[in-house]
N, C-alpha and C positions, 0 to 999 in steps of 0.2 A: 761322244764319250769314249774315253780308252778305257779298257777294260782287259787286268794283268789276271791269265786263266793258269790253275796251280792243278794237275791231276796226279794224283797217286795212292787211286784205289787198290795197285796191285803191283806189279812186279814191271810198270814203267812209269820214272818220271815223266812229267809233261809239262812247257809253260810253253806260254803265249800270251800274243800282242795281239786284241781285237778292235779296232778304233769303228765306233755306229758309223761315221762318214768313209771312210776311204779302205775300209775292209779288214782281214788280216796280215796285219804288219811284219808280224815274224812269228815263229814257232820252232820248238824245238824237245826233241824228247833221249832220252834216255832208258834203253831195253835192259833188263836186266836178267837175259836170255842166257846168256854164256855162265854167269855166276848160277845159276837152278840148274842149270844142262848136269851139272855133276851130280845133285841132289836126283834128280828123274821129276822135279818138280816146286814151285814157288815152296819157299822156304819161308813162315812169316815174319820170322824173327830177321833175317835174313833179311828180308825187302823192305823192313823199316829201317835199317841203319844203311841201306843203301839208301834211301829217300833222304834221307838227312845229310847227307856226305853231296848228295847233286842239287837239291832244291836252288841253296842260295848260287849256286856257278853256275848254273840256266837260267835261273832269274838275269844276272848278269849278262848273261849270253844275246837272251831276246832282247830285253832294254837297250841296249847297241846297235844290235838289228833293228832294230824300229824308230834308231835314235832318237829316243826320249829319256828324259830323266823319271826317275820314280814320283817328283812334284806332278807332272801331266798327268800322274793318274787319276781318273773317278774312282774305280772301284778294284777290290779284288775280288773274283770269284773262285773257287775251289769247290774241289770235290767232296761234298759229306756223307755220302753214300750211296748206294751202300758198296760194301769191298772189303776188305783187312781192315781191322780194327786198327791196329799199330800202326800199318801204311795209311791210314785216311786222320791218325791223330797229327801225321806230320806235317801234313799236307796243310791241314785245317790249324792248325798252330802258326804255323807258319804266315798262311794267309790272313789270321787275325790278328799277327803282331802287327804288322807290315803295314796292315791297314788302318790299326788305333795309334799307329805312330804318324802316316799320314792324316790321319781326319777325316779317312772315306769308308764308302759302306765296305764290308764284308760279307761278299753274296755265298751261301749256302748252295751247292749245284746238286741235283741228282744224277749221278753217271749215265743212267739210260737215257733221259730227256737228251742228254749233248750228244750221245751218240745219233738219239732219234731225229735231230735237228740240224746233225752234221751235212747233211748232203746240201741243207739251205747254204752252204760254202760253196759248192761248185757251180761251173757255169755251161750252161742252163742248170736253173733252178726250179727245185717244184712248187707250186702253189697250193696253199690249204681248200682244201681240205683233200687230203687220200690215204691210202690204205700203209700201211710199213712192217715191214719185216726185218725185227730187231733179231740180228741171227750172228752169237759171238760165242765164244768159251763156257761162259755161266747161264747164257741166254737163248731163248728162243721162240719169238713171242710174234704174233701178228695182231696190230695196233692201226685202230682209227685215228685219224690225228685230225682233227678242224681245226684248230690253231695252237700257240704255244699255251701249254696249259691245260689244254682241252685233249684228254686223251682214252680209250676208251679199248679195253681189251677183247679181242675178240676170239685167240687161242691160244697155248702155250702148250711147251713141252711138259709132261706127267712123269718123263724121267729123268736123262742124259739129253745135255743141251748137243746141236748139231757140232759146236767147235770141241767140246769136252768128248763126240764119238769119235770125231776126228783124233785127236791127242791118244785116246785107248786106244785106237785102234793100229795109229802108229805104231806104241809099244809094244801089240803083238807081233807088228811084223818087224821088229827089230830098228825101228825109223829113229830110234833116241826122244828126248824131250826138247824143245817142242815138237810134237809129229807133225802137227798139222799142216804147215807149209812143205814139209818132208815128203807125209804123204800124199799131195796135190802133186808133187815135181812128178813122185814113180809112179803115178796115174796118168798121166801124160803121154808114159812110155807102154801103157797096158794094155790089153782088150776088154774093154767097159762089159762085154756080155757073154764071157767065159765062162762063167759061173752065175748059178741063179740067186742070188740073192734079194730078200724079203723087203717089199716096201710099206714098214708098217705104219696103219694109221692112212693111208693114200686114200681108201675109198670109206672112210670110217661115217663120212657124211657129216663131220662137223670142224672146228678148228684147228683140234686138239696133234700134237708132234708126240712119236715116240722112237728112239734111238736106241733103247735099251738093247730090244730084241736083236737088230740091224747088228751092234756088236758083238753078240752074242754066237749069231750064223756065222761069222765073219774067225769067231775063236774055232767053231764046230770046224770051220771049213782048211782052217790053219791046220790044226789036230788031224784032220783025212791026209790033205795034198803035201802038209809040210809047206817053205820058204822059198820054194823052185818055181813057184811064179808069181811070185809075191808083188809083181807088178800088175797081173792080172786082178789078184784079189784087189788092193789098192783102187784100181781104175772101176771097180763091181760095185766096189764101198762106196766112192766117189758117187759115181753114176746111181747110186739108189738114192743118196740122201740127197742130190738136185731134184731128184725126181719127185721125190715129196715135199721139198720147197717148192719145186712151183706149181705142185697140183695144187696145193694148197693157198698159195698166194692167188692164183688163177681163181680159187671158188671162193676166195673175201673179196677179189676185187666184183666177183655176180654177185654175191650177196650182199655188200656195200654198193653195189651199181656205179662205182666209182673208175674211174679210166686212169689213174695218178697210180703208180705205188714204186715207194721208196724202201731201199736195203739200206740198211745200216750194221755195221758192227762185224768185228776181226773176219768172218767169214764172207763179207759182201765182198773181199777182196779177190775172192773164190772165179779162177778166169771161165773153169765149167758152169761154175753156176748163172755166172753173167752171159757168159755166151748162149744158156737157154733160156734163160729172163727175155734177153734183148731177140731173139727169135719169136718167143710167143709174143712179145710185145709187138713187132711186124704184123706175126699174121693173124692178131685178136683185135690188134689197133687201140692199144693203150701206150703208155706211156712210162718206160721205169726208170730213176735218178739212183746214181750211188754218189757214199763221197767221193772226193780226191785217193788215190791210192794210199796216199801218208796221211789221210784221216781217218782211216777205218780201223786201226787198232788204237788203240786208248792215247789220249793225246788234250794237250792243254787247249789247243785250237777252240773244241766244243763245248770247254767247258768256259771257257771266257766267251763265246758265241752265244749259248746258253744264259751265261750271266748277263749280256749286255740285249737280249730280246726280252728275258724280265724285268729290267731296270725301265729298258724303252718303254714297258707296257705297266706300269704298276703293277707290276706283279710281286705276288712276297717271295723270297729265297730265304730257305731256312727260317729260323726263329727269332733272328734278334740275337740268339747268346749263340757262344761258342759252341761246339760239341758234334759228337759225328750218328750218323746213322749207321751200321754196320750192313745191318736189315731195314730196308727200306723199298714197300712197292712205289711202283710206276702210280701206278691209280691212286694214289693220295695227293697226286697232284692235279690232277682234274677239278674243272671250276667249271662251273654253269655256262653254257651259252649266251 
């Protein structure tokens, strides 16, 4: 089955080519980073008339790369939520036209399942059932996974997701929007243990993430020293919030007894974070999968991957009718063992 993947829950287009026999075909995305850079942040109005202006010219794009005609396809899948309203009606318009013009299904995606399911693209691959660390801009979530479908939460953030403290904290130290890639580069250049900063929720004895506090020290600390080592602070901030990913991944992988566990999402990109994931994983003797570098921020890839492991499995996508989810948990999609 080919299977044509449409993502634009936010502020990047995304299509792709996923064929069940011979892999990912082609993919291609469109950031609409430079267009927010002025604003300090996704504009919504904004990120749907870009969605509309790129959909049909990357569609075009991938079907070339993949050389297929739009006839070859089964299905289309798209993003129904959850995300911007306005970005996911275009997304979802678009992928139901397309589809009731061809005569195939139009699969309903949840944005987190594709991300949670992205790393099954790289090679080596994980096997169900393990532990996953959904860790992005609006997300921050540590998930059982025993297979597609079957998903089961075990903690999340109670305030600021890890990529959304990343992004503030940027902006205090002058990093522009997006910080977050901005400030990983000037942590690079820093000294991670200059300053003491708060790792909160580390020893709290159960799931749960919290980042509020973490930017909060981080303003305190600005306000004392001022901008003059703002690589230091940078590389404190960096180095607190791995530290609470992987305390925390490390105590679901004891508590799940499980030896697998997968990152997912804009932050798995994170080279500190992997470089301590893949150390503990050494010397604990588990095992951790990320995606591809160009699948870990939002991208048509997972969402046609996604579409084409529910189809494989009978599984339902969306409703049946057109329409999008805005708000939409993870855990609604869980089915029975």
């Amino acid at each position: 089955m080919k299977i044509l993947g449409v993502e634009s829950s936010c502020d990047e287009t995304g299509l792709a080519v996923f064929d069940t026999e011979a892999g990912l075909l082609a993919h291609a995305v469109h950031s609409q980073v430079a267009m927010h850079a002025e604003y300090g942040g996704v504009v919504p109005e904004l990120a749907s008339r870009d969605h509309i202006r790129r959909v049909i010219p990357l569609t075009r794009v991938v079907m070339k790369d993949a050389g297929l005609g739009l006839a070859d396809l089964d299905a289309v899948a798209y993003t129904q939520g959850p995300g911007l309203a306005g970005a996911l009606l275009v997304g979802a318009g678009f992928a139901n036209a397309l589809a009731a013009a061809l005569n195939i299904p139009a699969l309903g995606i949840h944005h987190l399942e594709g991300h949670l399911l992205s790393p099954l693209l790289a090679n080596p691959r994980p096997e169900f059932p393990f532990v996953a660390l959904l860790v992005s801009g609006g997300h921050t979530q540590l998930m059982r996974v025993d297979g597609v479908g079957r998903y089961d939460l075990l903690g999340e953030t109670v305030d600021d997701a890890a990529g959304e403290a990343f992004d503030k904290t940027a902006q205090l130290l002058g990093l522009g929007y997006p910080g977050g890639p901005a400030l990983s580069r000037l942590a690079d250049t820093g000294h991670p243990y200059r300053y003491a900063l708060p790792r909160p929720m580390l020893n709290s004895g159960d799931l749960e993430f919290s980042f509020s506090g973490l930017k909060t020290a981080v303003l305190t600390l600005v306000k004392k020293e001022g901008l003059g080592n703002k690589a230091d602070i940078a590389a404190g901030f960096q180095a607190a919030v791995v530290d609470v990913l992987a305390g925390k991944c490390l105590v679901a992988l004891k508590q799940t007894g499980m030896r697998r566990l997968v990152v997912a999402g804009g932050v798995g990109a994170n080279r500190a974070l992997r470089a301590r994931l893949d150390a503990e994983a050494a010397q604990r003797h588990f095992t951790v999968f990320y995606p591809p570098l160009d699948l870990c921020t939002d991208n048509g890839a997972m969402i046609a991957f996604a579409g084409a492991m529910r189809l494989a499995r009978g599984l339902p996508a969306a409703d049946g009718r057109f329409g999008i989810r805005p708000r939409w948990e993870l855990s609604e999609l869980s089915r029975p063992a």
